[in-house]
C-alpha positions, 0 to 999 in steps of 0.5 A, a space after each residue: 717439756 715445751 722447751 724439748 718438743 720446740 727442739 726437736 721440731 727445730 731439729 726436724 726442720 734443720 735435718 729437712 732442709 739439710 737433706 733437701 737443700 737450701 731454698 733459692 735466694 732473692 729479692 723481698 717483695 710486698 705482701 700480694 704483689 711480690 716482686 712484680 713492681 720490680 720488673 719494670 717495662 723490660 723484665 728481661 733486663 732486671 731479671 739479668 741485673 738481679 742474677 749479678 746479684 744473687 747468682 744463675 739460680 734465685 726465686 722471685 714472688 709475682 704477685 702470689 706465684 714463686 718463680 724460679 728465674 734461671 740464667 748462665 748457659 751452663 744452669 740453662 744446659 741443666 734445666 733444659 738438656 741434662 736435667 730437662 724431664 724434671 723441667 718439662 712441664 709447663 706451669 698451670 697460669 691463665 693465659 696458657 691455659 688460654 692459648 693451649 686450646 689452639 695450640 696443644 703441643 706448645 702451651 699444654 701443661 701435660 708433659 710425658 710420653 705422650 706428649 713427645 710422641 705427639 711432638 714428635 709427629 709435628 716435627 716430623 711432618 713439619 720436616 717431611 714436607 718441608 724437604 720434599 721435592 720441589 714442583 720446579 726443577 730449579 729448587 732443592 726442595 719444597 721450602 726453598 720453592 715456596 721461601 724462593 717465590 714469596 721473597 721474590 714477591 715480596 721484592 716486587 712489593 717493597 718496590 711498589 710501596 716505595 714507588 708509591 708511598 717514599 717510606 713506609 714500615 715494611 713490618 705488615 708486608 713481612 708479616 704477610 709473607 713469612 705466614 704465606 709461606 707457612 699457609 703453602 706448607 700446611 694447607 698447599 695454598 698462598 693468599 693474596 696480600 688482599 685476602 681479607 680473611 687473610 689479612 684477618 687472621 694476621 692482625 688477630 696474631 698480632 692482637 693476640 700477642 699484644 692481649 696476651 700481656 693482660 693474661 699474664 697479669 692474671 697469671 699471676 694475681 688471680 682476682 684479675 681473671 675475674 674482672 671484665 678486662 677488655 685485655 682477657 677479653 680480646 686474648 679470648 676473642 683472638 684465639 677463638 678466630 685463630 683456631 676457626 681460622 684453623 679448623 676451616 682449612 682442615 675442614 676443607 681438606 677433609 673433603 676435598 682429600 685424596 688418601 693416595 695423594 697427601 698435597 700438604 702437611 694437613 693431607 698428611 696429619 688427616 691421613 695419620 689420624 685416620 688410621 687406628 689409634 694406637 700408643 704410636 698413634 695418638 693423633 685425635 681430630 682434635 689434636 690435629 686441630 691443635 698441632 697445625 696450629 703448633 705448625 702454624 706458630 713454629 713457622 711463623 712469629 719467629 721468622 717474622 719477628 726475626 726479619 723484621 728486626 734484620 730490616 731495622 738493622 739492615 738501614 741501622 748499619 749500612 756499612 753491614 748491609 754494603 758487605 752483604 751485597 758485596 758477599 751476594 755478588 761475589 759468590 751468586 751474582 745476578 743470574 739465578 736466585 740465591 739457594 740454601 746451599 749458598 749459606 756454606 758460602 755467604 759467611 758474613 750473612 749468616 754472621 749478620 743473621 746470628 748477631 741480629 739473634 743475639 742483640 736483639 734477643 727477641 725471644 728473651 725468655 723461653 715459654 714458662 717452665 715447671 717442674 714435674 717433680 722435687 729436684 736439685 739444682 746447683 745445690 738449691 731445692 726445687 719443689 715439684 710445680 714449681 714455675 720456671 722462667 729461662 732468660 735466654 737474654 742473660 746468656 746472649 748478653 753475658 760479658 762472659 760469654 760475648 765481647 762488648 755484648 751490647 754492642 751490635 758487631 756481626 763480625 764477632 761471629 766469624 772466624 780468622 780465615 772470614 769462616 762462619 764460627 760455628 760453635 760461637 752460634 750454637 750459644 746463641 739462645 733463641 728457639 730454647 733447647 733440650 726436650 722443649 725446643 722449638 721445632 721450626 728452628 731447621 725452618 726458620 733458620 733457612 728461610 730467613 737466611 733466603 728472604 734476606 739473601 734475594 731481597 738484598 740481591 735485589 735491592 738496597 735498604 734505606 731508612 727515613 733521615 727525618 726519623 731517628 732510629 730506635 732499637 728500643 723494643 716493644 715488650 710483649 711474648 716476643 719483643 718487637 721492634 717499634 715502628 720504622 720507615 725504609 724504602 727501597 733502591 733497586 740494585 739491578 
């Protein structure tokens, strides 16, 4: 008797997994831990030599959390384009349900209708005031306008620094920037450099960024949560000033409004969630709050982080930063500013931009996915709640895509005729893809093509011989290049 039931238990359990699918490979772990102390300082970089080993789909334990980890361009396709409502969701961890407070749209782990209409409102304002009309006459559009007049500031403050100080990390004066410009387009305003809540709300982004490592250990192994961590407790803080920070601005635009005159994306989300609520419509004040901070976010780590890289590229390859000079004569010269219309033009720039992208993968992974639901992919069983990891990293340094990946060629994205390859670009994973994708990436791909493109009409980038450059990154939600020092020769 015992022997039949232990059968047809057995048989149970084979006809199941038969008709589910068989669990994903991976790594032996250690009781509690899992796999954690396998990661090493750039998880990114082990994550991709494991799936040489067990293939584009395997699972990892992170302490007491399983983690889907998904590589190769075509799995990513799947789990983000083609079967992207099955992986919409976003897994129920610590620091994220930290950071969803001032940023809904990007952290929540709520997924469905509602939440695409909700993005689908931010995208469209994002874009609706971003190709507004211009104030001046001499720009496309607003965001060219307001991209246009802080690259031209920020020229005039390179200039200064170097004037003052030789060499200096031009990381900070980036920074300032590329949130100037995000500042113009939510809230109509720019902010001197010295503006001290300004200046303030920048260093609790980066600070939140750097706190967030400590969230995402208890993520993971959830008694840390419970210990007075001074990480958990600065990720708290910083956020918490984020969002007053946030809240002022709508504040001050609730009063001072004018509902026949919308100056900003804020003016224009107050006016949407002044009209009645509806399954159209369902932008509350606190959502609101929520997705011009999602603006905010969209508009800004990634631009900043971006351009810092290209400076620290710019000074590490001087004979890629000779032929985009050489490119910026030939086709604008030094009679008006550069446009975005001239990215049709200047091929060799945007090469230079997309193999940036590419090499330093900033972004090596997506924001933690999670499944709504059991599904299948490439013949594994996945259950519902499942977290999902997306190396992005894999793809753009996978030798089956890339020539020699890690080695830094801009010209790898251009074509015989010295044309941008369009195609080749589209593989290059940065802002995600599919229902989860980055809604600044039209945003952020011309202003940084423009910021790059004055600057280096103005000037030539220099770095410090007395330091040795380093493109080791520093490990983070999104990778950042250690500390530099440039200075600045003026060109014309």
């Amino acid at each position: 008797m015992i022997a039949l039931i232990t059968f047809l238990l057995v048989f149970k359990m084979l006809r199941n997994i038969k008709k589910e699918g068989k669990s994903p490979p991976g790594p032996w772990g250690v009781p509690v831990f899992g796999n954690i102390f396998q990661l090493g300082a750039l998880p990114h970089i082990t994550l991709s030599k494991m799936a040489m080993q067990y293939g584009d789909v395997f699972l990892v334990n992170l302490g007491t959390v399983p983690v889907l980890v998904v590589s190769g361009q075509e799995t990513i396709k799947k789990v983000l384009v083609k079967q992207g409502d099955s992986f919409g969701a976003r897994p129920k961890l610590h620091s994220l349900s930290l950071m969803a407070e001032a940023s809904i749209l990007t952290f929540s782990p709520y997924f469905g209708e509602t939440w695409k209409l909700h993005k689908k409102i931010a995208k469209t304002a994002l874009r609706t005031f971003s190709k507004s009309e211009a104030k001046t006459s001499t720009c496309s559009c607003l965001l060219e306008e307001y991209v246009s007049a802080e690259a031209v500031e920020l020229v005039t403050t390179l200039t200064e620094l170097t004037g003052r100080k030789g060499y200096f990390d031009p990381r900070g004066e980036i920074a300032l920037s590329v949130a100037n410009v995000v500042c113009a387009l939510c809230f109509g305003k720019r902010y001197e450099h010295t503006d001290k809540e300004f200046m303030d709300m920048i260093e609790n982004n980066e600070a939140a960024q750097k706190a967030a490592a400590a969230g995402a250990v208890a993520d993971f192994i959830p008694l840390i949560r419970y210990l007075p961590l001074p990480g958990l407790k600065a990720l708290t803080e910083n956020i918490n000033r984020f969002e007053n920070f946030v809240k002022k601005r709508v504040d001050e635009h609730y009063a001072s409004g004018d509902e026949n005159c919308n100056r900003d994306i804020t003016d224009a989300l107050i006016e949407l969630c002044n009209r009645k609520q509806t399954k159209d419509n369902p932008l509350t004040k606190v959502q609101l709050l929520s997705t011009v901070g999602d603006i905010f976010g969209a508009g800004f780590d990634t631009v900043s982080t971006t351009l810092q890289w290209i400076f620290l590229y710019l000074v590490h390859c001087p004979e890629a930063q000779i032929k985009i000079h050489e490119e910026i004569d030939e086709h604008i010269g030094n009679a008006r500013l550069p446009r975005f219309e001239d990215r049709t033009e200047l091929h060799y720039t945007e090469s230079f931009i997309n193999e940036v992208l590419r090499h330093s993968s900033f972004a090596p992974f997506t924001l933690p996915h999670c499944t709504t639901s059991d599904v299948n992919l490439n013949g594994y069983f996945i259950p519902k709640d499942t977290c999902v990891f997306v190396n992005q990293y894999q793809v753009n340094h996978d030798p089956s895509l890339w020539n020699n990946p890690d080695s830094f060629m801009p010209d790898r994205f251009l074509d015989k005729n010295g044309q941008l390859n369009r195609s080749l670009q589209e593989k290059v994973l940065i802002f995600g893809m599919g229902v989860r994708m980055c809604i600044g990436e039209d945003v952020a791909r011309n202003e940084v093509f423009l910021m790059v493109a004055t600057i280096l009409q103005r000037l030539k980038l220099e770095y410090n011989p007395q330091e040795k450059l380093d493109l080791t990154p520093l490990n983070g939600m999104t990778i950042k290049p250690k500390q530099y020092q440039i200075k600045t020769v003026l060109r014309r």
